[in-house]
N, CA, C and O atoms as a CHARMM CRD file, in Angstrom:
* protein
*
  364
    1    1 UNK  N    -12.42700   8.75600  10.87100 PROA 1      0.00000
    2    1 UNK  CA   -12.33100   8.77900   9.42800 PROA 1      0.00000
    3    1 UNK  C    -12.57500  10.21000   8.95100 PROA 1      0.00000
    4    1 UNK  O    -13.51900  10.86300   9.39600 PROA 1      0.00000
    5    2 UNK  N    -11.61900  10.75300   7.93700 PROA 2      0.00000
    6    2 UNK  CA   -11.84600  11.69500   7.57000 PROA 2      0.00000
    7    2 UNK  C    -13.56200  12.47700   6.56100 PROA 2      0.00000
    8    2 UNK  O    -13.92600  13.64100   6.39100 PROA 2      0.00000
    9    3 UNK  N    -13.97000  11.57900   6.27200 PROA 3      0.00000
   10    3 UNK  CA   -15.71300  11.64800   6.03300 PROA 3      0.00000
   11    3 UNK  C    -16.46700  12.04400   7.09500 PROA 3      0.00000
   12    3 UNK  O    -17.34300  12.90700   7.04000 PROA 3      0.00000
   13    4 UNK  N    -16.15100  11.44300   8.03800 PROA 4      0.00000
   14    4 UNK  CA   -17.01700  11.66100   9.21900 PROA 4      0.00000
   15    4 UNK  C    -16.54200  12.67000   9.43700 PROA 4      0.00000
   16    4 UNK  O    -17.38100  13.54100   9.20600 PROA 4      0.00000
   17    5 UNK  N    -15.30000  13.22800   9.88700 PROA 5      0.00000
   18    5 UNK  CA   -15.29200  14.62300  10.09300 PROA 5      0.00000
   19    5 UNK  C    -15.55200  15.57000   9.46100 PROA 5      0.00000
   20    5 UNK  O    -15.66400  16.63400  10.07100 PROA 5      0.00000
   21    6 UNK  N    -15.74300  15.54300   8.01800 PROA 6      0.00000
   22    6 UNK  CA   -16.29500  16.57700   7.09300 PROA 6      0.00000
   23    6 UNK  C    -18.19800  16.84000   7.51400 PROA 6      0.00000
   24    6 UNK  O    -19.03700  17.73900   7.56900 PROA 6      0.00000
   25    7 UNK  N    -18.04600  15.30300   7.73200 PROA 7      0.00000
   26    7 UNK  CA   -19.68000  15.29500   7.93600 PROA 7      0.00000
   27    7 UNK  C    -20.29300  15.96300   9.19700 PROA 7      0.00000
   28    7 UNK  O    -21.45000  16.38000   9.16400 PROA 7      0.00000
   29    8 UNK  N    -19.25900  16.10100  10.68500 PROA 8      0.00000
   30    8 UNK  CA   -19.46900  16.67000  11.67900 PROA 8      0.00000
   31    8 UNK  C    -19.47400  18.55400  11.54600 PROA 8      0.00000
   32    8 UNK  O    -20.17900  19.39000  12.11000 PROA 8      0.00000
   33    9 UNK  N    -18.51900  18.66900  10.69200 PROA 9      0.00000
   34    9 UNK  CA   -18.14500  20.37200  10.65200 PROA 9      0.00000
   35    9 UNK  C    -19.20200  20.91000  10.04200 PROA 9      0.00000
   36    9 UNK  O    -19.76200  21.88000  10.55200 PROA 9      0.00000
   37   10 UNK  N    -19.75700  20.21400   8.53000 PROA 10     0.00000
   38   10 UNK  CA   -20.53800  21.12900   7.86200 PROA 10     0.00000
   39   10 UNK  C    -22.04500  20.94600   9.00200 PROA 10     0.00000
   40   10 UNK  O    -22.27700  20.20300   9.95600 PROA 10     0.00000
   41   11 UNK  N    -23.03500  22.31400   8.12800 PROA 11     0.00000
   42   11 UNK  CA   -24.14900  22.26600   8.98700 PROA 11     0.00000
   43   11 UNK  C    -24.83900  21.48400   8.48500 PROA 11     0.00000
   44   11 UNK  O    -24.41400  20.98800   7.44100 PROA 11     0.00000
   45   12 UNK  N    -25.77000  21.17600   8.84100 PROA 12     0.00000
   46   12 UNK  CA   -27.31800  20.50200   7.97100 PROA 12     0.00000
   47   12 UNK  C    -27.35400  20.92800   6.60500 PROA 12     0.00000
   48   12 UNK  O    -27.47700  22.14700   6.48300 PROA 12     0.00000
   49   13 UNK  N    -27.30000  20.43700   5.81100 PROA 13     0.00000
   50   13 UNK  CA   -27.60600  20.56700   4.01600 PROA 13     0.00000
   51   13 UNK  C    -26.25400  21.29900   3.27700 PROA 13     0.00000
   52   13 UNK  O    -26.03700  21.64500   2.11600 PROA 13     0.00000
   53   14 UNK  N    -25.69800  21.34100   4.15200 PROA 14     0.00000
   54   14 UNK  CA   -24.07100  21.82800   3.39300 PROA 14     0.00000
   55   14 UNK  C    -23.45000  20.76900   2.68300 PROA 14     0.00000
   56   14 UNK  O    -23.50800  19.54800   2.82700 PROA 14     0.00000
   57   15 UNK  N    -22.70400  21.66400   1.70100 PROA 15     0.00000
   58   15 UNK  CA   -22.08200  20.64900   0.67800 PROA 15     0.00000
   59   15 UNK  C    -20.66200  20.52400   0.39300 PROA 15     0.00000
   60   15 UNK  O    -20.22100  21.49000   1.01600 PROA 15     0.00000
   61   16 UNK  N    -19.61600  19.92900  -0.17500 PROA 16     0.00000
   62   16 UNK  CA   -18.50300  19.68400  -0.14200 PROA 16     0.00000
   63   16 UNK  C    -17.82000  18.88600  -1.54200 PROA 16     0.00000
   64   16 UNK  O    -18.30400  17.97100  -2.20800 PROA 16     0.00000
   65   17 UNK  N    -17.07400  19.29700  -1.63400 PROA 17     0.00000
   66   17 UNK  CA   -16.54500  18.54200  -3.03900 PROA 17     0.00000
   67   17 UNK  C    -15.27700  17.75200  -2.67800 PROA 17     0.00000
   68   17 UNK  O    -14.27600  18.25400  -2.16600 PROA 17     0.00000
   69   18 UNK  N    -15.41000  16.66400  -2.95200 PROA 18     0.00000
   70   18 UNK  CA   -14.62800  15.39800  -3.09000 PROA 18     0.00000
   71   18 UNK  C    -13.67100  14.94200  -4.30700 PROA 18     0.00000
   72   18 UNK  O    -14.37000  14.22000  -5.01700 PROA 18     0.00000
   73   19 UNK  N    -12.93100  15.00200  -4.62200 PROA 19     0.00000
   74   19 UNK  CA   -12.19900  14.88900  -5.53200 PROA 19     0.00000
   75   19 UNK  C    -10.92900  13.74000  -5.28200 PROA 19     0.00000
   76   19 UNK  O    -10.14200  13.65500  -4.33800 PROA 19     0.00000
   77   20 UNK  N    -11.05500  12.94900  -6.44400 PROA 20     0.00000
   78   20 UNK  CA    -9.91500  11.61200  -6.21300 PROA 20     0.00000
   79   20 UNK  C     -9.19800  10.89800  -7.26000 PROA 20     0.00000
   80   20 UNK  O     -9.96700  10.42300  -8.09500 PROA 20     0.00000
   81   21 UNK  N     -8.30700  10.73600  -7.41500 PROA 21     0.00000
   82   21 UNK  CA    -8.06500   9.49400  -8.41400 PROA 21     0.00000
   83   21 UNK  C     -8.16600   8.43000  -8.31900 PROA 21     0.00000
   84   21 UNK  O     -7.74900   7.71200  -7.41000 PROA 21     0.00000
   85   22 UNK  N     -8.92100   8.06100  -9.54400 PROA 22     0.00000
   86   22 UNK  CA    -9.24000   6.42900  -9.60700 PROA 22     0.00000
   87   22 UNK  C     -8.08600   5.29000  -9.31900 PROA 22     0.00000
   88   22 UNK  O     -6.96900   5.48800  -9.79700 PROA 22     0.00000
   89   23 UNK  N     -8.32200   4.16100  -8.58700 PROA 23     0.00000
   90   23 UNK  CA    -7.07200   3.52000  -8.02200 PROA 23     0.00000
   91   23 UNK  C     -6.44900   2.27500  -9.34700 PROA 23     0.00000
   92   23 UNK  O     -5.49000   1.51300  -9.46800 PROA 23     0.00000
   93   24 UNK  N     -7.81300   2.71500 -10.24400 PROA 24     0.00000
   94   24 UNK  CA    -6.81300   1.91200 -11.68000 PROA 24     0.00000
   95   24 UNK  C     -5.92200   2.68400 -12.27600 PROA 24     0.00000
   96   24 UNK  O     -4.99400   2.29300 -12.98500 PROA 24     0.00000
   97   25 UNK  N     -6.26600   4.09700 -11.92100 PROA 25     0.00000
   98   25 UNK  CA    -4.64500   5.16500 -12.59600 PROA 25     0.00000
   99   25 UNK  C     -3.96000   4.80700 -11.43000 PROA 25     0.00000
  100   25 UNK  O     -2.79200   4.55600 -11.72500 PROA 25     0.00000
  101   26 UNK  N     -4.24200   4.63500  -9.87200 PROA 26     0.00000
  102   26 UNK  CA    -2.98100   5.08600  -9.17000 PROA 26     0.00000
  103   26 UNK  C     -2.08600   3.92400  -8.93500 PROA 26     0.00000
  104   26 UNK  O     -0.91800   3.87700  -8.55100 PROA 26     0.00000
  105   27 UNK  N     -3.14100   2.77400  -9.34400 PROA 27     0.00000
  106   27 UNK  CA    -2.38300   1.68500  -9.71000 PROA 27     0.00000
  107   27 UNK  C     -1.13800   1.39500 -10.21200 PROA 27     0.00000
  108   27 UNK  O     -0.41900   0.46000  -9.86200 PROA 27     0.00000
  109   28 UNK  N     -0.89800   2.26800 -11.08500 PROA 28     0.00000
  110   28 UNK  CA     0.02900   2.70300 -11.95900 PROA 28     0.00000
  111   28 UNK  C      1.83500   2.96000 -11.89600 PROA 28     0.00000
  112   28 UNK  O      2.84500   2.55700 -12.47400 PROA 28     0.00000
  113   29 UNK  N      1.34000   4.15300 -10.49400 PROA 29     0.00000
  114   29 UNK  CA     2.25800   5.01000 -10.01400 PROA 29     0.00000
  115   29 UNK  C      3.32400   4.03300  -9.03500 PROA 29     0.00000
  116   29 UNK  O      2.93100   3.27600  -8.14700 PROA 29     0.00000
  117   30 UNK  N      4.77900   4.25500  -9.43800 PROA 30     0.00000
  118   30 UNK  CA     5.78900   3.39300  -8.65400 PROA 30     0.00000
  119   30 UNK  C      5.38100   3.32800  -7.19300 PROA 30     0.00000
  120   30 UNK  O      5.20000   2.30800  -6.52900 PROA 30     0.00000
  121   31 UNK  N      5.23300   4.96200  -6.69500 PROA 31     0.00000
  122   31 UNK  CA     5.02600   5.07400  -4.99000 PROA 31     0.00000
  123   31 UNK  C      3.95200   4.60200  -4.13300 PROA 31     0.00000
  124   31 UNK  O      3.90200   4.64900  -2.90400 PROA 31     0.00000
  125   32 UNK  N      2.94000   4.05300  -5.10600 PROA 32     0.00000
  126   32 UNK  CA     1.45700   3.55800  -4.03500 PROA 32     0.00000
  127   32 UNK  C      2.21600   2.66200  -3.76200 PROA 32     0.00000
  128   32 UNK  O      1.39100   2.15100  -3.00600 PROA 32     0.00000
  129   33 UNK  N      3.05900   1.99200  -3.68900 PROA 33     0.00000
  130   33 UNK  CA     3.42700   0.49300  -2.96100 PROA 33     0.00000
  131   33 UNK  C      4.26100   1.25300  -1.58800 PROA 33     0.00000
  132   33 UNK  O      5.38000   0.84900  -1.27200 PROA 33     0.00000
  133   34 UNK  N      3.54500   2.44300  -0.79100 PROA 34     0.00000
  134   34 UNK  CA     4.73600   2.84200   0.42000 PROA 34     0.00000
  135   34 UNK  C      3.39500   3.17800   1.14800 PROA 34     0.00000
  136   34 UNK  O      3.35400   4.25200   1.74900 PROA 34     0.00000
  137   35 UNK  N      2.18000   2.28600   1.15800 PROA 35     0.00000
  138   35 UNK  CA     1.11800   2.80800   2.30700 PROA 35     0.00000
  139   35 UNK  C      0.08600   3.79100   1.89800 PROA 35     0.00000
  140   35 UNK  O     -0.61900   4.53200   2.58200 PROA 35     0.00000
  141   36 UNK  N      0.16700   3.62100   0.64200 PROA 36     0.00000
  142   36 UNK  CA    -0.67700   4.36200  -0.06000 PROA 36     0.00000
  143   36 UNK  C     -2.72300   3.47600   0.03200 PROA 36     0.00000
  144   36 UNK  O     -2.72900   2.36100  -0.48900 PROA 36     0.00000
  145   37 UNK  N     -3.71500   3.79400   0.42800 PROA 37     0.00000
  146   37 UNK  CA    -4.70900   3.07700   0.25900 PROA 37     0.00000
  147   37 UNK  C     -5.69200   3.80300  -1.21300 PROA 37     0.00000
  148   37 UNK  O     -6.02700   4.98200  -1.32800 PROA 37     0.00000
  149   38 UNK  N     -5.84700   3.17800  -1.75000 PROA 38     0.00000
  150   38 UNK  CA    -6.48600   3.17200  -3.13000 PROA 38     0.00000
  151   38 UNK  C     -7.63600   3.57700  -3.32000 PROA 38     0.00000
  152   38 UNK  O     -8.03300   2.74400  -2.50500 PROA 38     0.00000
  153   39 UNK  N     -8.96700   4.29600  -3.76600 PROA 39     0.00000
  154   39 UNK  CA    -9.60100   4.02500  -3.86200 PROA 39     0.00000
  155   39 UNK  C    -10.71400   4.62400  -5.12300 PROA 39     0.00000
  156   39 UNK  O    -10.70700   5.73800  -5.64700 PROA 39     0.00000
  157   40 UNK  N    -11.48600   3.65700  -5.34100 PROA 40     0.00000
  158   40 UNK  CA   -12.50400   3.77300  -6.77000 PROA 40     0.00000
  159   40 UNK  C    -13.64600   4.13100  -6.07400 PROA 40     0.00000
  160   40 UNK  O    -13.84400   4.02600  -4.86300 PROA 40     0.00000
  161   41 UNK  N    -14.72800   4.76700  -7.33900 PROA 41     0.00000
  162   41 UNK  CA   -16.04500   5.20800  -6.86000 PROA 41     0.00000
  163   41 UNK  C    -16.95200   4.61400  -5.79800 PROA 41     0.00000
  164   41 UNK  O    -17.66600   5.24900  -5.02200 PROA 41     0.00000
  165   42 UNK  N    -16.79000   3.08000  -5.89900 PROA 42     0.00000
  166   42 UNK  CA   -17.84300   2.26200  -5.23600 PROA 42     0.00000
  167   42 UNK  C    -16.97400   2.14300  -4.03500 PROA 42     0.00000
  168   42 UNK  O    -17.75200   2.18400  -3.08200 PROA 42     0.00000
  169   43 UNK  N    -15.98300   2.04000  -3.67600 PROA 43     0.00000
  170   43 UNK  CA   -15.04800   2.16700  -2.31800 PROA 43     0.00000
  171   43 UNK  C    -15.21100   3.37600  -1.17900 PROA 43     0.00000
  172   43 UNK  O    -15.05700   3.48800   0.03700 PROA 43     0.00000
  173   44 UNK  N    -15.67700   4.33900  -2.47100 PROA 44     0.00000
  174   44 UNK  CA   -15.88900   5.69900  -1.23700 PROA 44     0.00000
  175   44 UNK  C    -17.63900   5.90500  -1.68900 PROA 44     0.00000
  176   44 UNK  O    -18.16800   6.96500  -2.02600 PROA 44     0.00000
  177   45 UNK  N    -17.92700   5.31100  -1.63800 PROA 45     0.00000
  178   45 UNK  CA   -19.60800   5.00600  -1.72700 PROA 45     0.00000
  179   45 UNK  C    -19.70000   4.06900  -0.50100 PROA 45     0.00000
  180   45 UNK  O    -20.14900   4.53000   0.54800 PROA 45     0.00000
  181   46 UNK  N    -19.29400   2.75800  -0.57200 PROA 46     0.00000
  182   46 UNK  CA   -19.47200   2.57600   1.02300 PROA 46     0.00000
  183   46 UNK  C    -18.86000   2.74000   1.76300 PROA 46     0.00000
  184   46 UNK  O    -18.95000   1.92400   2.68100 PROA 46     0.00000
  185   47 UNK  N    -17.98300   3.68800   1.89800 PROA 47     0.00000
  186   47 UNK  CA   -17.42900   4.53200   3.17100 PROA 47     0.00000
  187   47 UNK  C    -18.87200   5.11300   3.46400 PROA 47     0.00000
  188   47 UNK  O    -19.70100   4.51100   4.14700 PROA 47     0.00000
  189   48 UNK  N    -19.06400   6.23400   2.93000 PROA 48     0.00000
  190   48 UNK  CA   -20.47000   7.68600   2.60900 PROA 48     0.00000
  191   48 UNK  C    -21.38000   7.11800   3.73500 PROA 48     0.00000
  192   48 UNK  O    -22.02400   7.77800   4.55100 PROA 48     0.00000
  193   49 UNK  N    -21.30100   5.62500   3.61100 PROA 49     0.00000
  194   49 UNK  CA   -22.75300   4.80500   4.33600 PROA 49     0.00000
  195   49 UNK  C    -22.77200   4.83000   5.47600 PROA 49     0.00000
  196   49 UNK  O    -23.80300   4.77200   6.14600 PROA 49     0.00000
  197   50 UNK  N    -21.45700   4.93600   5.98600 PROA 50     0.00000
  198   50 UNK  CA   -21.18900   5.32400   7.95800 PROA 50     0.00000
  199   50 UNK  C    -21.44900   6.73900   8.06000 PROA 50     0.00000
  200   50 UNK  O    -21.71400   7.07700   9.21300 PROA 50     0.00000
  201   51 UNK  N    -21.45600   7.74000   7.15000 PROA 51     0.00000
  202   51 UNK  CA   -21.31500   9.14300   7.51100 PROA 51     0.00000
  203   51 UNK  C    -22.77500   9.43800   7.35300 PROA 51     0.00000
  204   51 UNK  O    -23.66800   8.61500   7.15100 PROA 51     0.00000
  205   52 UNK  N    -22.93600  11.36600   7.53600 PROA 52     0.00000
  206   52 UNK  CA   -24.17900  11.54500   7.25900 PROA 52     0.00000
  207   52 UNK  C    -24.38100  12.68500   6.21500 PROA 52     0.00000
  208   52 UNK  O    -25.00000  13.74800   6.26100 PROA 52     0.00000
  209   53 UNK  N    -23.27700  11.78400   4.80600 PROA 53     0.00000
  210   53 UNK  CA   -22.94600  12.40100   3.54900 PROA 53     0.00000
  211   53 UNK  C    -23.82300  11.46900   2.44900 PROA 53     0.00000
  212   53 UNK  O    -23.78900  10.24100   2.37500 PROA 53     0.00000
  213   54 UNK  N    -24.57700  12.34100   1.65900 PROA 54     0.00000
  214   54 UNK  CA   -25.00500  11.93300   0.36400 PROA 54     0.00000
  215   54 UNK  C    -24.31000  12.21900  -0.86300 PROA 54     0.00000
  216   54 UNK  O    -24.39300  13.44800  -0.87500 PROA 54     0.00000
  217   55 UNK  N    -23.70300  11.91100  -1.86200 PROA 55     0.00000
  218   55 UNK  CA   -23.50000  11.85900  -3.09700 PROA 55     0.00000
  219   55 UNK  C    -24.69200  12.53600  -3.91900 PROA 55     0.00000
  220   55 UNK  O    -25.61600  11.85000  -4.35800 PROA 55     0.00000
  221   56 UNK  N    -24.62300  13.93200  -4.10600 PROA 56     0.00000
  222   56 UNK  CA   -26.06500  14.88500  -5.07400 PROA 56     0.00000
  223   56 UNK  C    -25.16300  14.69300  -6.15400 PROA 56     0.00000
  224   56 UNK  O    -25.77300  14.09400  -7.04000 PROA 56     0.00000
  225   57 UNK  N    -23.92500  14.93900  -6.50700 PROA 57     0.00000
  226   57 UNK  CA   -23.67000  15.07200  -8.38000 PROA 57     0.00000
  227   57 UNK  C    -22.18800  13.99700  -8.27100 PROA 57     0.00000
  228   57 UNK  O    -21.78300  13.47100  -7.23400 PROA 57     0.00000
  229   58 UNK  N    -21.67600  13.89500  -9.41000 PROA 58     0.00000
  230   58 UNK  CA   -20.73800  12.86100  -9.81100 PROA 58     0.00000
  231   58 UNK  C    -20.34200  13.10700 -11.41800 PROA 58     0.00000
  232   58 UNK  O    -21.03400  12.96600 -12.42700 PROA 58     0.00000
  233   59 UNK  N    -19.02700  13.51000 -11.26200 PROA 59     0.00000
  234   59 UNK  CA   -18.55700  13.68500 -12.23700 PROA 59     0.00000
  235   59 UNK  C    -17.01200  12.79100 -12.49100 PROA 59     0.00000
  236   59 UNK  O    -16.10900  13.00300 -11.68100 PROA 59     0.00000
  237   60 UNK  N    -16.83800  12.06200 -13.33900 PROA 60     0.00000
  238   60 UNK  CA   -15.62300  11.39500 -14.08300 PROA 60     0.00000
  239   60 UNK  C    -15.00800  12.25400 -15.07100 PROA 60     0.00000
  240   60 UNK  O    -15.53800  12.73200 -16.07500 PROA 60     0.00000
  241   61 UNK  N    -13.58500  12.41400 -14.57300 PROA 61     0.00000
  242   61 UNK  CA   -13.05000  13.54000 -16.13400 PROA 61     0.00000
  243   61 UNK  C    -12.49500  12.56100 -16.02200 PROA 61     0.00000
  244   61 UNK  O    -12.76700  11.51400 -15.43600 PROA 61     0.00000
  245   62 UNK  N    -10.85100  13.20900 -17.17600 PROA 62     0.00000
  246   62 UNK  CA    -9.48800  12.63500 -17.50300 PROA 62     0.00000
  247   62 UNK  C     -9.04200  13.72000 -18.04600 PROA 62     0.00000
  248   62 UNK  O     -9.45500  14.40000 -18.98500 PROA 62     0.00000
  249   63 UNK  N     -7.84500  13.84000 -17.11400 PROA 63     0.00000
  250   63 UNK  CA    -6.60200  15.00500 -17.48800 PROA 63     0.00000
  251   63 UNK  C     -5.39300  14.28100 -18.26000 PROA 63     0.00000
  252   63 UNK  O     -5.17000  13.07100 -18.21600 PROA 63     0.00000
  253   64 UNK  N     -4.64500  15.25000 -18.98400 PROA 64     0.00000
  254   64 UNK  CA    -2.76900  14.56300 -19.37400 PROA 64     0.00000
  255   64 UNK  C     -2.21200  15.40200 -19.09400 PROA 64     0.00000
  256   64 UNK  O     -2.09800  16.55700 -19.50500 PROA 64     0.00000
  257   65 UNK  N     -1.46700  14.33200 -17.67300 PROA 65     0.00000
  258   65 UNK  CA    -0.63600  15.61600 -17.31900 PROA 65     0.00000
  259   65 UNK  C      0.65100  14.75600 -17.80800 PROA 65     0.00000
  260   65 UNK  O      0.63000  13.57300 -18.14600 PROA 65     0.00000
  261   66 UNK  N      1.67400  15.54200 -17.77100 PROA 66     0.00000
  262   66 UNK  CA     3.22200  15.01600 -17.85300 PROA 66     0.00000
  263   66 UNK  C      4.03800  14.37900 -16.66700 PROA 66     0.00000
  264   66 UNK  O      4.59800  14.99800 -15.76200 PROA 66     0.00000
  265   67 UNK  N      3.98900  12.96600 -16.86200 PROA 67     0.00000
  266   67 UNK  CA     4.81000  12.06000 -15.42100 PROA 67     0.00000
  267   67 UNK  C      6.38700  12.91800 -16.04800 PROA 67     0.00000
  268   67 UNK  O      6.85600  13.55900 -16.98800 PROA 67     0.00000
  269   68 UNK  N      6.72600  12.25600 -14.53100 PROA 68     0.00000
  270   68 UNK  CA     7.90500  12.92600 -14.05300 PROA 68     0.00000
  271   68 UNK  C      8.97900  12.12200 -14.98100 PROA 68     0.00000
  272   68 UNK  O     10.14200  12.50400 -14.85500 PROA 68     0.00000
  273   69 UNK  N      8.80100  11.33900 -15.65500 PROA 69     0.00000
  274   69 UNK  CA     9.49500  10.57000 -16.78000 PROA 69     0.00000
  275   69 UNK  C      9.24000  11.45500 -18.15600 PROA 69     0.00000
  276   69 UNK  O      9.73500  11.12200 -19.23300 PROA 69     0.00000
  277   70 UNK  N      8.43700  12.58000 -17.99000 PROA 70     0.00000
  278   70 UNK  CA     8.53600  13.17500 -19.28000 PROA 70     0.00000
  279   70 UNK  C      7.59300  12.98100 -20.20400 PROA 70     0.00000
  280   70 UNK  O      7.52300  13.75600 -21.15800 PROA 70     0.00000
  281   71 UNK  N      6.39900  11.53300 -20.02200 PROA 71     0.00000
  282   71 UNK  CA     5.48900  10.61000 -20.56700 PROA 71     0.00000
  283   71 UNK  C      4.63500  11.34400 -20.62200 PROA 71     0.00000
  284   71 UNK  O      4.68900  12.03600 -19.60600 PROA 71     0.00000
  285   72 UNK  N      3.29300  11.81900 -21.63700 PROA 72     0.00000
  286   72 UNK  CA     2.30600  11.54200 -21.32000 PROA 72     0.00000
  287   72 UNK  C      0.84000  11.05200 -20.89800 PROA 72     0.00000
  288   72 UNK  O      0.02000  10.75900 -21.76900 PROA 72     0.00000
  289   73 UNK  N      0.55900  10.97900 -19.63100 PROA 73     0.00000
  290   73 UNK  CA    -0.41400   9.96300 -18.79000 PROA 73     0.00000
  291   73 UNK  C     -1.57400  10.14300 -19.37100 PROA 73     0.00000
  292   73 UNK  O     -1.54800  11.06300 -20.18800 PROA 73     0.00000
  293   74 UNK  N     -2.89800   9.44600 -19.22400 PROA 74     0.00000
  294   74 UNK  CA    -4.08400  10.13400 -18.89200 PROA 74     0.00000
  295   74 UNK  C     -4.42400   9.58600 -17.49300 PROA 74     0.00000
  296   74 UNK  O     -4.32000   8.50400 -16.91600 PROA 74     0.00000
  297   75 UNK  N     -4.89300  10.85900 -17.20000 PROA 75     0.00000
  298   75 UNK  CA    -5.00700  10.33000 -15.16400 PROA 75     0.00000
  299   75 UNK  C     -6.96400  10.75300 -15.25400 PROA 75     0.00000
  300   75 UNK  O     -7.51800  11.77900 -15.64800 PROA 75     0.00000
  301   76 UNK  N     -7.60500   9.32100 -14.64500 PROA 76     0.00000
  302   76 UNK  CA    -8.52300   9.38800 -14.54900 PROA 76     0.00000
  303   76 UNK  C     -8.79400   9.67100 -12.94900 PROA 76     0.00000
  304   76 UNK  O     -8.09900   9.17600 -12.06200 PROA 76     0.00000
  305   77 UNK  N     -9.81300  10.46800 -12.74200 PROA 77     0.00000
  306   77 UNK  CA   -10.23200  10.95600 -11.53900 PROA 77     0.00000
  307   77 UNK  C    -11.99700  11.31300 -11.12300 PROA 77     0.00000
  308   77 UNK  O    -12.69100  11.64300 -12.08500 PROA 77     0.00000
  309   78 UNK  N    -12.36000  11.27700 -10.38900 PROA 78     0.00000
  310   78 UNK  CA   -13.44700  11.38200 -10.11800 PROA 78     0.00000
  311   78 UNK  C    -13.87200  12.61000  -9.10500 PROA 78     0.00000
  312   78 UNK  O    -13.35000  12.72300  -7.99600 PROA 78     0.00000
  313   79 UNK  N    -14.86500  13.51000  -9.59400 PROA 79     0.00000
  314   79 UNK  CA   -15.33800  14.67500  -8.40200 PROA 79     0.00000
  315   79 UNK  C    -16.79800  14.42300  -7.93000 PROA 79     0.00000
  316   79 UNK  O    -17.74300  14.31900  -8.71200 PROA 79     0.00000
  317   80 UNK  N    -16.89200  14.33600  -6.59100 PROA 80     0.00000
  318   80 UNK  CA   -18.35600  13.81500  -5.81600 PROA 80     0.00000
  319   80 UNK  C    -18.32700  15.19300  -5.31800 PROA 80     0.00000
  320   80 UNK  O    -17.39500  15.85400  -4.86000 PROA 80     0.00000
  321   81 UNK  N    -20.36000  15.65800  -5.63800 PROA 81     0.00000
  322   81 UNK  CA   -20.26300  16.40000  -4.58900 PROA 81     0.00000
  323   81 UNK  C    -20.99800  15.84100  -3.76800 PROA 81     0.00000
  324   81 UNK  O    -21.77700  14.99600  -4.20700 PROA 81     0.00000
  325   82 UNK  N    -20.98500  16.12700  -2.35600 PROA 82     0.00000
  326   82 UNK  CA   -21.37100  15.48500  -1.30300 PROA 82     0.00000
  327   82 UNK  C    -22.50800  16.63000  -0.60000 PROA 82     0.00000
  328   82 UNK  O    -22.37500  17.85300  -0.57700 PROA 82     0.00000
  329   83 UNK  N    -23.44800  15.96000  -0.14500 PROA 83     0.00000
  330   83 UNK  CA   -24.52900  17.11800   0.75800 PROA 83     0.00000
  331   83 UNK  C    -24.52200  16.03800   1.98000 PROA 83     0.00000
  332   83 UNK  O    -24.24400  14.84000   1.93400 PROA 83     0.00000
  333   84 UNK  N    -24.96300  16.94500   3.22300 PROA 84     0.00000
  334   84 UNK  CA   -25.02400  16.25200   4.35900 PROA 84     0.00000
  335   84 UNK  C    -26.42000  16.44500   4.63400 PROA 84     0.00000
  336   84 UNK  O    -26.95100  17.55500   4.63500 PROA 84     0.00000
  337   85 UNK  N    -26.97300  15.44100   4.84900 PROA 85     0.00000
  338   85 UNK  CA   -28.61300  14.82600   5.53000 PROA 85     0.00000
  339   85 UNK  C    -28.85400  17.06300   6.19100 PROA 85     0.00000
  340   85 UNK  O    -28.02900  17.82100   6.70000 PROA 85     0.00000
  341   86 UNK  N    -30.11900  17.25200   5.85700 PROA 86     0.00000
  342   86 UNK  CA   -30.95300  18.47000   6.81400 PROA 86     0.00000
  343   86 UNK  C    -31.03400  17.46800   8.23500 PROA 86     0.00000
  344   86 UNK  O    -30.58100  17.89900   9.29500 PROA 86     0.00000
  345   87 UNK  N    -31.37900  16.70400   8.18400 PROA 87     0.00000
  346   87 UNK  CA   -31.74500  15.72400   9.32900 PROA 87     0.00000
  347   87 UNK  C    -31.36300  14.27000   9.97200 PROA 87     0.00000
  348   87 UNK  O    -32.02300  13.41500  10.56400 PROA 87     0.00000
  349   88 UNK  N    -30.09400  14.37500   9.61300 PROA 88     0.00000
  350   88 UNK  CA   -29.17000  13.23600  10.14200 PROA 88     0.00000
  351   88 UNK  C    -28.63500  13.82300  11.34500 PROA 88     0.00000
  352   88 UNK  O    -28.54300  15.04600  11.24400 PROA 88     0.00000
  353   89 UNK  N    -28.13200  13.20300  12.80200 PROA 89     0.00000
  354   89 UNK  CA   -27.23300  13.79400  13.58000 PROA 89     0.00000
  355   89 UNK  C    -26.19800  13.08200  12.96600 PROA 89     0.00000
  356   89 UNK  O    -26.47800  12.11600  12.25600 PROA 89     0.00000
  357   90 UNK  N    -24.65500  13.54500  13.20500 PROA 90     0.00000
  358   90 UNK  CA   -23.80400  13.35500  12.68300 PROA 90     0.00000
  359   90 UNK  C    -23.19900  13.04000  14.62100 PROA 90     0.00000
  360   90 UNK  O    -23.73200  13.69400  15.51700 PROA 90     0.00000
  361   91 UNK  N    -22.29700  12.19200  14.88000 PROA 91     0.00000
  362   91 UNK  CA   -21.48100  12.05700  16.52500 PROA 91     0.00000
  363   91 UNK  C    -19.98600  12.24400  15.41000 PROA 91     0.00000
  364   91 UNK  O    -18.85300  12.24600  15.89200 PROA 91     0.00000
């Protein structure tokens, strides 16, 4: 899983920023129906729980950007920053 490998590279107490869209905007989008997997805050919260990543800050915006139809969206998204355990081993 790509968590776990973030969680293997950084050192002890290093941090990382996570950034995603919420899967009720991506819900949205024609192309998630081609293998796309979804996911909301509490979805990559218990992912975090196999790794040896903590969640220190959490931020929810909303951007408008312009769909490719010309529309404009509001695309909700979420930025985690993530710290890794001083004292977790990470395999």
């Amino acid at each position: 899983m790509l968590l776990t490998e973030i969680a293997r590279v950084l050192k002890p107490g290093g941090k990382c920023l996570l950034t995603f869209a919420q899967a009720a905007f991506m819900q949205q989008l024609p192309f998630v129906q081609y293998g796309f997997t979804l996911y909301d805050t509490e979805k990559i919260t218990a992912l975090l729980k196999e790794t040896g990543l903590e969640i220190e800050a959490e931020w929810h915006k909303e951007d408008f950007p312009i769909s490719k139809t010309g529309t404009k969206v509001t695309r909700q998204f979420t930025v985690l920053q993530l710290k890794r355990s001083a004292t977790q081993e990470v395999t």
